[in-house]
VMD Tcl script that builds the backbone (N, CA, C; Angstrom):
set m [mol new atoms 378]
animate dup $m
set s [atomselect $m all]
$s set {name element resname resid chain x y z} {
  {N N UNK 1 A -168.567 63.289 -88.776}
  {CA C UNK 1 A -168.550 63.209 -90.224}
  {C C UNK 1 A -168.457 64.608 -90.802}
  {N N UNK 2 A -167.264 64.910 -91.436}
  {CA C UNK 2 A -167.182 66.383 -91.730}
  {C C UNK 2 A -167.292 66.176 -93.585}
  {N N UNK 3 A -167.210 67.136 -94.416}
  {CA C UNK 3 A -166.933 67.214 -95.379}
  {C C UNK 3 A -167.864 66.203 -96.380}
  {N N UNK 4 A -168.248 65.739 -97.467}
  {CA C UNK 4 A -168.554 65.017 -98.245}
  {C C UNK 4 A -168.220 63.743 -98.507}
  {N N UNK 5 A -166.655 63.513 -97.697}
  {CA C UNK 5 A -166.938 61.716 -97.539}
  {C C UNK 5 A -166.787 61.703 -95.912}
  {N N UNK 6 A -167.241 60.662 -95.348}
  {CA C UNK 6 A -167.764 60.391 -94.210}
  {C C UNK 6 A -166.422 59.735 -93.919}
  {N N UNK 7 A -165.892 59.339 -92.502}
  {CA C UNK 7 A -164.901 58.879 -92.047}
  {C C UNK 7 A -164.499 57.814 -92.295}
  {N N UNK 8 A -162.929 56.758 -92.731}
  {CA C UNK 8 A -163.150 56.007 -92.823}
  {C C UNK 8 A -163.713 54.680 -92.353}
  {N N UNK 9 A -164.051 53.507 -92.961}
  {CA C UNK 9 A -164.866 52.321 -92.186}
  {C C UNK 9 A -163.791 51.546 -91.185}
  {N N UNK 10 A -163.572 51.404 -90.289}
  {CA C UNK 10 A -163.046 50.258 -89.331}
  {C C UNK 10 A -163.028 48.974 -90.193}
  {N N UNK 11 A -161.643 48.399 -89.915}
  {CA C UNK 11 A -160.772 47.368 -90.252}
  {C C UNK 11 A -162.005 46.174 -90.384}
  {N N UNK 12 A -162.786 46.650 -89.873}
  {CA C UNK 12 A -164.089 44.686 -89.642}
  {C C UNK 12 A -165.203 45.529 -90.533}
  {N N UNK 13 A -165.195 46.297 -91.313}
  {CA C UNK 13 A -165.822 46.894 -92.424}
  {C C UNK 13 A -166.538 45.412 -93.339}
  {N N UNK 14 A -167.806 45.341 -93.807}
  {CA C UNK 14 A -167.953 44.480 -94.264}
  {C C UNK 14 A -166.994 44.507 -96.007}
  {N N UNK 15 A -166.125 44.885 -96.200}
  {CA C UNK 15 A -165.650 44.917 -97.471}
  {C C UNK 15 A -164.985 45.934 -97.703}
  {N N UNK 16 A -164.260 46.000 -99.082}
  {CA C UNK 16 A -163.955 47.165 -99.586}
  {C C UNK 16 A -165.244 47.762 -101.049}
  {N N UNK 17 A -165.619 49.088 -101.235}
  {CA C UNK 17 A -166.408 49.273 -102.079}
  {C C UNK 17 A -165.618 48.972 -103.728}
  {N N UNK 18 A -166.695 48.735 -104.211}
  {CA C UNK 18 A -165.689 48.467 -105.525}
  {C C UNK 18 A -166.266 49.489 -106.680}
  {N N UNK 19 A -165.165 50.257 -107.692}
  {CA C UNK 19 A -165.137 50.853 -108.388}
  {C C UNK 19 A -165.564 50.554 -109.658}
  {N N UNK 20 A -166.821 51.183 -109.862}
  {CA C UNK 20 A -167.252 50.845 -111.252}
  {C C UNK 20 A -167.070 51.326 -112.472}
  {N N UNK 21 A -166.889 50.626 -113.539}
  {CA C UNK 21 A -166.953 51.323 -114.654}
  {C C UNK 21 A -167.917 50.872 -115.935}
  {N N UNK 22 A -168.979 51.663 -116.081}
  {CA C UNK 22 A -169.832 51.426 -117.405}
  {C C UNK 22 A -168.454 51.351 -118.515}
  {N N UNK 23 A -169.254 50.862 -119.249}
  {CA C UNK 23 A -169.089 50.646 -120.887}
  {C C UNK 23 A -169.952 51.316 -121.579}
  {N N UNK 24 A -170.911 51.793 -121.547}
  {CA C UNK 24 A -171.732 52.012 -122.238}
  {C C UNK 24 A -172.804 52.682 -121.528}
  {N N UNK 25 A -173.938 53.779 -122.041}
  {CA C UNK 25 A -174.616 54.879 -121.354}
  {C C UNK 25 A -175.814 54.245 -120.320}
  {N N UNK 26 A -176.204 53.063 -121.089}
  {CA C UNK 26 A -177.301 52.155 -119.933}
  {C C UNK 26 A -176.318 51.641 -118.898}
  {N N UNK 27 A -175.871 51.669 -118.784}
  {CA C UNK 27 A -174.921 51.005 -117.267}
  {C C UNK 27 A -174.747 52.693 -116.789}
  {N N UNK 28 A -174.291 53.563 -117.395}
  {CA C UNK 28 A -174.037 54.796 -116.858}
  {C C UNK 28 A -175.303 55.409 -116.218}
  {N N UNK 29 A -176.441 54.740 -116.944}
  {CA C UNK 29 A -177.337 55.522 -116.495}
  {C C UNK 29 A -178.213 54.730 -115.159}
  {N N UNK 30 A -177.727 53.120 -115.231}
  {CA C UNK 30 A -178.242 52.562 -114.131}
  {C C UNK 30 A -177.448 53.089 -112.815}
  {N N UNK 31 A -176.297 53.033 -113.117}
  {CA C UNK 31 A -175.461 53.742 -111.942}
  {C C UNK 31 A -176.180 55.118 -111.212}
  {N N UNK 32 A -176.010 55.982 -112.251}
  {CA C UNK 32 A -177.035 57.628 -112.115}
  {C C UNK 32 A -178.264 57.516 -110.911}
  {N N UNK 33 A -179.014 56.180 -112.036}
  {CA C UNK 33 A -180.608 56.464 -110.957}
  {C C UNK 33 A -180.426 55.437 -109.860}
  {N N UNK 34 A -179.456 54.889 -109.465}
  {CA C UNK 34 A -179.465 54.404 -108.193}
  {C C UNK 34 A -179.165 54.570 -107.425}
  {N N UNK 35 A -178.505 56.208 -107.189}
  {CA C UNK 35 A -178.049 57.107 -106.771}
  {C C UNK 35 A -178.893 58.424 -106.518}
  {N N UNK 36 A -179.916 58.304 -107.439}
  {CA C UNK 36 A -180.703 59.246 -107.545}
  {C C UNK 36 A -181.214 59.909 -106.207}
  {N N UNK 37 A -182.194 59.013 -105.449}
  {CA C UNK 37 A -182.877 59.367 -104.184}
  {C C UNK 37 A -181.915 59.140 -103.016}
  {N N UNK 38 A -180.412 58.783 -103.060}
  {CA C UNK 38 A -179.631 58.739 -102.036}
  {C C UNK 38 A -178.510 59.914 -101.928}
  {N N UNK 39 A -178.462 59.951 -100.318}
  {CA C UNK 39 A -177.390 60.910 -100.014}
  {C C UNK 39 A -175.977 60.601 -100.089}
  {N N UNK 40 A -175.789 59.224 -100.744}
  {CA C UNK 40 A -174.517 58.840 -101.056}
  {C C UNK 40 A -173.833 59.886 -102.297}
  {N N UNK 41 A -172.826 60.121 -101.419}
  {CA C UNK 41 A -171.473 60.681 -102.704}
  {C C UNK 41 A -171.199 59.656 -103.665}
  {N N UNK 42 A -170.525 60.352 -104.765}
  {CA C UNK 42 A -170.456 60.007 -105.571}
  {C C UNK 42 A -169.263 60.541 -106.317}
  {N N UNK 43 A -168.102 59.506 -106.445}
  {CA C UNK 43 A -166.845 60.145 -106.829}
  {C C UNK 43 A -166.452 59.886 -108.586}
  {N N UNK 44 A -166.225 60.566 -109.706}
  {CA C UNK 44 A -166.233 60.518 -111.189}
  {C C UNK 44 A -164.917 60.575 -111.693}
  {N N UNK 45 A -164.235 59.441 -111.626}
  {CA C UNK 45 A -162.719 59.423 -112.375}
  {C C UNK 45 A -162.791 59.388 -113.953}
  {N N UNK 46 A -162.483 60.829 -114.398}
  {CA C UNK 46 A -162.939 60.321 -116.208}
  {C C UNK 46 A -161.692 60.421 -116.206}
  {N N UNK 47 A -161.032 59.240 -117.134}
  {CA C UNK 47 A -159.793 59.475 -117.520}
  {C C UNK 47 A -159.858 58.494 -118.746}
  {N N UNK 48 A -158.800 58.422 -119.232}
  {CA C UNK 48 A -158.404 57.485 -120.637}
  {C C UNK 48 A -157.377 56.459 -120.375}
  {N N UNK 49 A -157.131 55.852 -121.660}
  {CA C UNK 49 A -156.439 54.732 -121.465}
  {C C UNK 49 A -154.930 54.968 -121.863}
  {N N UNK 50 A -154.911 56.346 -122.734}
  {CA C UNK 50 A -153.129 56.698 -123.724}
  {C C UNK 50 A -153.722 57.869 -122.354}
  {N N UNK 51 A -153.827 58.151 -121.011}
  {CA C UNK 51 A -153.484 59.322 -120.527}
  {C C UNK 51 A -152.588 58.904 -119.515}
  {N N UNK 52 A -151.408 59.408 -119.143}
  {CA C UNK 52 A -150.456 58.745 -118.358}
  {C C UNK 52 A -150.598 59.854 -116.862}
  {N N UNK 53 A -151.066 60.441 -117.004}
  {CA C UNK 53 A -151.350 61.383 -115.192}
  {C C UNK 53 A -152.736 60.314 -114.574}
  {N N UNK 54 A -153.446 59.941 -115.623}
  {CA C UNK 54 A -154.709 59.023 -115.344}
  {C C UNK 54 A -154.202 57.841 -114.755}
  {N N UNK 55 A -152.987 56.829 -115.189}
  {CA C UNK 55 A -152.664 55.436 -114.929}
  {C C UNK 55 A -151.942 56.030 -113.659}
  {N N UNK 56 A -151.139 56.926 -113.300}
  {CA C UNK 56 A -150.547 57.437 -112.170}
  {C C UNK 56 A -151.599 57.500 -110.860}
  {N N UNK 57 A -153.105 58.185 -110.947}
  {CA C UNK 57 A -153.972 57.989 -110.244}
  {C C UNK 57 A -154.751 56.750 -109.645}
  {N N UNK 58 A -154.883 56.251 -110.871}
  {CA C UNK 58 A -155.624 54.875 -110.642}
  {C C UNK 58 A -155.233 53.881 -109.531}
  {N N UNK 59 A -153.753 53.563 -108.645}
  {CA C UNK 59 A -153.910 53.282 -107.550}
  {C C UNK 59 A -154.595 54.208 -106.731}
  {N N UNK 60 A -154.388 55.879 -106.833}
  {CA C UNK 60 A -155.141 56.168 -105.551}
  {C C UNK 60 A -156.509 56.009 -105.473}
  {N N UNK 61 A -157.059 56.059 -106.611}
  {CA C UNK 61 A -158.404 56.198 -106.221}
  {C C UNK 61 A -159.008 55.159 -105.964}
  {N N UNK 62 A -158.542 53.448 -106.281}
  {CA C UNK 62 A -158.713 52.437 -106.075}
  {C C UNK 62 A -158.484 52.212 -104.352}
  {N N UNK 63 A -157.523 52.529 -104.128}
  {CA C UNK 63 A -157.585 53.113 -102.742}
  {C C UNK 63 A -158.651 53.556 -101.836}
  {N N UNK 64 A -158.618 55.269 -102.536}
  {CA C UNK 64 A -160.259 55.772 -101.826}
  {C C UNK 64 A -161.506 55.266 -101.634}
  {N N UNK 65 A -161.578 53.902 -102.985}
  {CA C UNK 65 A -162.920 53.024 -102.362}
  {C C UNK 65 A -162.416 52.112 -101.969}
  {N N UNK 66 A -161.522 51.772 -101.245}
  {CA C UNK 66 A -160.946 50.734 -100.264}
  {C C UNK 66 A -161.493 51.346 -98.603}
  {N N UNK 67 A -161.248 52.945 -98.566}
  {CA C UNK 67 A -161.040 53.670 -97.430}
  {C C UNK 67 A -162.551 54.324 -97.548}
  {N N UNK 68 A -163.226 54.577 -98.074}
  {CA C UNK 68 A -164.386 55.109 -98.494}
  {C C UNK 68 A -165.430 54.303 -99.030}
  {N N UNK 69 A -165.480 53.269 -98.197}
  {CA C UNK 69 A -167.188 52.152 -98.510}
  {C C UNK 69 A -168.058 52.627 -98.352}
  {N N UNK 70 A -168.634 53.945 -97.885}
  {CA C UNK 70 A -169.634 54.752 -98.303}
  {C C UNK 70 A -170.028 55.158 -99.564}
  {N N UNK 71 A -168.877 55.568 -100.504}
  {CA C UNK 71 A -169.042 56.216 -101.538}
  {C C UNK 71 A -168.738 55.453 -102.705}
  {N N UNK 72 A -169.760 55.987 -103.643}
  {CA C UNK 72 A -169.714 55.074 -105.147}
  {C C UNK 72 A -168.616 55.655 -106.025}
  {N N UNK 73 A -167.944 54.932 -106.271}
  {CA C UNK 73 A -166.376 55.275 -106.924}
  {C C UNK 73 A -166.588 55.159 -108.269}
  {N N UNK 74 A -166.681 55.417 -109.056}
  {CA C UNK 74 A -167.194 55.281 -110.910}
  {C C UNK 74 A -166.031 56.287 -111.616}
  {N N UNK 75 A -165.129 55.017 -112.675}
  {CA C UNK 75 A -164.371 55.311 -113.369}
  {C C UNK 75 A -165.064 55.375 -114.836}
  {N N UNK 76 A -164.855 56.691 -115.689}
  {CA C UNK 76 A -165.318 56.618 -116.736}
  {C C UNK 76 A -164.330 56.432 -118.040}
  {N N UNK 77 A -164.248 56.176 -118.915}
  {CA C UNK 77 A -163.058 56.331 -120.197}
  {C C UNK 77 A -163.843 57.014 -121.063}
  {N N UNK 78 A -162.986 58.387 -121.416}
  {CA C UNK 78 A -163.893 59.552 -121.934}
  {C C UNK 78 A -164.062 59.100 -122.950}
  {N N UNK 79 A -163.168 58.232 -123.968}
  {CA C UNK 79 A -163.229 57.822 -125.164}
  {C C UNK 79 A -164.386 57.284 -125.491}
  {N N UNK 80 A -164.864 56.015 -124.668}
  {CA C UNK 80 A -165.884 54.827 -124.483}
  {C C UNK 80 A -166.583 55.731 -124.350}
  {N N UNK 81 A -167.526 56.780 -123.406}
  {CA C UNK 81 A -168.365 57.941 -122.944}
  {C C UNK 81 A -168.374 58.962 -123.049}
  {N N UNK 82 A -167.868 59.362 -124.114}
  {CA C UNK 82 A -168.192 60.780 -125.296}
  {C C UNK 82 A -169.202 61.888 -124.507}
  {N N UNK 83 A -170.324 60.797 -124.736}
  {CA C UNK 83 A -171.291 61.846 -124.113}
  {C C UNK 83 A -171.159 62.311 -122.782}
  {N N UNK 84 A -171.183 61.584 -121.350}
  {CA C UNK 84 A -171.093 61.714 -119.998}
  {C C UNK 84 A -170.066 62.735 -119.963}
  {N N UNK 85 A -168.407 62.292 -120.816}
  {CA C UNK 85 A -167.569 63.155 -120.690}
  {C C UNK 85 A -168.399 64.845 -121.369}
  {N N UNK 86 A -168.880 64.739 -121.917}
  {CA C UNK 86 A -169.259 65.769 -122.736}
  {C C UNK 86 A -170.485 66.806 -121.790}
  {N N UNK 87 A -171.364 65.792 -120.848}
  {CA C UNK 87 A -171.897 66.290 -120.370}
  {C C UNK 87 A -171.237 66.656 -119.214}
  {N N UNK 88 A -170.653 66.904 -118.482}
  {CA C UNK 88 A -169.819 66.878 -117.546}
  {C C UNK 88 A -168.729 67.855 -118.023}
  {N N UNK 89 A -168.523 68.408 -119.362}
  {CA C UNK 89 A -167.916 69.007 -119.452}
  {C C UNK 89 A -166.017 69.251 -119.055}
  {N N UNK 90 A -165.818 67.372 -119.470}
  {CA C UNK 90 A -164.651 67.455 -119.189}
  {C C UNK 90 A -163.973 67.662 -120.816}
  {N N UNK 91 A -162.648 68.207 -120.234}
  {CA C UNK 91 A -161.827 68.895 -121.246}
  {C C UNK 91 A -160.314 68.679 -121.255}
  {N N UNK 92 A -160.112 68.172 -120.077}
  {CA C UNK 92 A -158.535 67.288 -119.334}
  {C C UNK 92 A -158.623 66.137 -118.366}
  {N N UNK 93 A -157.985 65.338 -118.779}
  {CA C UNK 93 A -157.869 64.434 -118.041}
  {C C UNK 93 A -156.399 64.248 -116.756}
  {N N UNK 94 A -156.360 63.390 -115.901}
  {CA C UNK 94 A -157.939 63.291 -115.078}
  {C C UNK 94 A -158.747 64.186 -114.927}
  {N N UNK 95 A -159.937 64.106 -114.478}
  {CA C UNK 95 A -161.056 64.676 -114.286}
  {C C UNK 95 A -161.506 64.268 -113.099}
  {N N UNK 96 A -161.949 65.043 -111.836}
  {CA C UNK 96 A -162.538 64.072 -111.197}
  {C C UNK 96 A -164.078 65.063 -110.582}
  {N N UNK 97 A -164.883 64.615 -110.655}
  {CA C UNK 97 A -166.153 65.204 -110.607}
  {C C UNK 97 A -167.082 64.601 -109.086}
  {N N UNK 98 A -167.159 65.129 -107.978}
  {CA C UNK 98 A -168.210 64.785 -106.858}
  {C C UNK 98 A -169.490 65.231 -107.180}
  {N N UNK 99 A -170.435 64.184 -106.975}
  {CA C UNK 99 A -171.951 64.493 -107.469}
  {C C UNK 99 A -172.603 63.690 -106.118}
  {N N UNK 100 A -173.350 64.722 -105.449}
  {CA C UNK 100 A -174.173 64.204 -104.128}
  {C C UNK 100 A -175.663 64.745 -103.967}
  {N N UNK 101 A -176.645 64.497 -104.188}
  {CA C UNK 101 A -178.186 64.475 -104.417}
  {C C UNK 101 A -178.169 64.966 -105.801}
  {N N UNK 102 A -177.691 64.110 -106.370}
  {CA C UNK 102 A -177.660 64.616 -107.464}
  {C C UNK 102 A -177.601 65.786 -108.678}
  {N N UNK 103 A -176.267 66.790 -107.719}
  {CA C UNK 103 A -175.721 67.231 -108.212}
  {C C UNK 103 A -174.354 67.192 -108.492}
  {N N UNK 104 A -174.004 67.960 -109.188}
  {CA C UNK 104 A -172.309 68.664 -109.392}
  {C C UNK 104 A -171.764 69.445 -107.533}
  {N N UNK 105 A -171.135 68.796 -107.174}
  {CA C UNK 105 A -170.719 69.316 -106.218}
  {C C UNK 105 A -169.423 70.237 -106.415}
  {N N UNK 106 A -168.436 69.739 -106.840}
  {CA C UNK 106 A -167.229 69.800 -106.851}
  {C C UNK 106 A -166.393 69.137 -107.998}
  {N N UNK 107 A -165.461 69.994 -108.560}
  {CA C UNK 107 A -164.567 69.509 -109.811}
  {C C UNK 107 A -163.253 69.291 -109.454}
  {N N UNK 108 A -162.304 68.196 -109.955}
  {CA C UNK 108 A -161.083 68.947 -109.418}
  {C C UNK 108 A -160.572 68.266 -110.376}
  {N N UNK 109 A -159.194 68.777 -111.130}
  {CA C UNK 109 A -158.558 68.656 -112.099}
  {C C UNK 109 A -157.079 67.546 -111.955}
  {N N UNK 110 A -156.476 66.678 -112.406}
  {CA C UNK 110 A -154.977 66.295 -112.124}
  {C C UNK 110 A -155.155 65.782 -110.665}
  {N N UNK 111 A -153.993 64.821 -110.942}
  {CA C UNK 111 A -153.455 64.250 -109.573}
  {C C UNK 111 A -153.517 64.955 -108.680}
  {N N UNK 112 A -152.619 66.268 -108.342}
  {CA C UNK 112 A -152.262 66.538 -106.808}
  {C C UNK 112 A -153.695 66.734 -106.817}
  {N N UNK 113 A -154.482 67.922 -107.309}
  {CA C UNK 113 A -155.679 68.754 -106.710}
  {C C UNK 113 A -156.691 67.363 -105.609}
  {N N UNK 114 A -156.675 65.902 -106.792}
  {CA C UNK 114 A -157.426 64.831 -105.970}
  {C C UNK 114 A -156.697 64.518 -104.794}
  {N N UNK 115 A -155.272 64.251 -104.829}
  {CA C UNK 115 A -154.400 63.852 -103.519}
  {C C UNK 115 A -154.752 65.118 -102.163}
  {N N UNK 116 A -154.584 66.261 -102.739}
  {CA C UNK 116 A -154.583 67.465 -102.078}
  {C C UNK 116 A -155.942 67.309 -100.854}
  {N N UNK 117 A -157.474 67.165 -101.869}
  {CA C UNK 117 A -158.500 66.678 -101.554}
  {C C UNK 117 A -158.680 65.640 -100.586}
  {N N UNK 118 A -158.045 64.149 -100.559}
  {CA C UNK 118 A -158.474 63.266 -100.049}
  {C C UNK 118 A -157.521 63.225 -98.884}
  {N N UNK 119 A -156.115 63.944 -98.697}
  {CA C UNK 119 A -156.209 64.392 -97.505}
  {C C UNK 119 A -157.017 65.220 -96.269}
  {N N UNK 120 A -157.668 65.828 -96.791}
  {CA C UNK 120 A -158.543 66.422 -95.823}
  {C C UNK 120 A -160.247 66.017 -95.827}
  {N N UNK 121 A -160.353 64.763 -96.695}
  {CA C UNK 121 A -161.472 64.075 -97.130}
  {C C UNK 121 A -162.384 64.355 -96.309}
  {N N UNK 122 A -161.788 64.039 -94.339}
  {CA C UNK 122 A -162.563 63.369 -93.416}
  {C C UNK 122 A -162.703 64.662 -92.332}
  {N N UNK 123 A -162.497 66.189 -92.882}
  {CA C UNK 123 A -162.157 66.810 -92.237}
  {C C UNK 123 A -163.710 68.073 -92.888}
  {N N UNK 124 A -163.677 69.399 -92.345}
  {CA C UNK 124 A -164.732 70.141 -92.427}
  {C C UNK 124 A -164.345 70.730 -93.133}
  {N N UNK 125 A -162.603 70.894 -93.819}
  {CA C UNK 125 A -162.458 71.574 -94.772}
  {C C UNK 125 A -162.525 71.558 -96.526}
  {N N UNK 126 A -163.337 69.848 -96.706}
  {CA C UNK 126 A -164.038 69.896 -97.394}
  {C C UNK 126 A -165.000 70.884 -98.106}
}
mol reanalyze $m
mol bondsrecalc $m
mol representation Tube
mol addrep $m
């Protein structure tokens, strides 16, 4: 297990993980603390709904929690989450933000930088 996501799960995986998205800051924040005391990653797609590099992503990352049932996949819409976006300090969309013991791990901006990333997901050069 190199890097921040762990290898992918074998084909008899009980499932694929599924990607969440609050509506609203109590779902954002149930997500947060259930995460809190775990070493699970945690992957932050803020994007919008008029952002067209965002709808371009959205198969991959739907993907990554297909390939990544370890990790909690959480799509945000900066619009709907003003604040989260705000706290988080996003400023372009996509956005994609790794948070693991509950921190800020890692930022990465636009399509390629995430594609760039999840090629070497499973690797130490994380």
């Amino acid at each position: 297990m190199g890097g921040f996501f762990s290898s992918p799960e074998p084909e008899s995986s009980s499932g694929p993980s599924e990607v969440k998205s609050p509506h609203n800051s109590g779902e954002w924040g149930e997500i947060l603390n259930s995460l809190n005391d775990s070493p699970k990653l945690l992957v932050i797609d803020f994007t919008a709904s008029w952002c067209g590099p965002c709808k371009m992503m959205a198969p991959v990352f739907a993907q990554l929690s297909t390939e990544f049932t370890d990790v909690q996949f959480v799509k945000i819409d900066v619009d709907e989450l003003k604040d989260v976006a705000q706290e988080f300090g996003v400023r372009a969309m996509p956005t994609f933000v790794l948070v693991k013991g509950g921190r800020k791990s890692m930022r990465l901006l636009g399509r390629r930088r995430m594609s760039s990333r999840t090629r070497s997901a499973s690797t130490d050069e994380f």
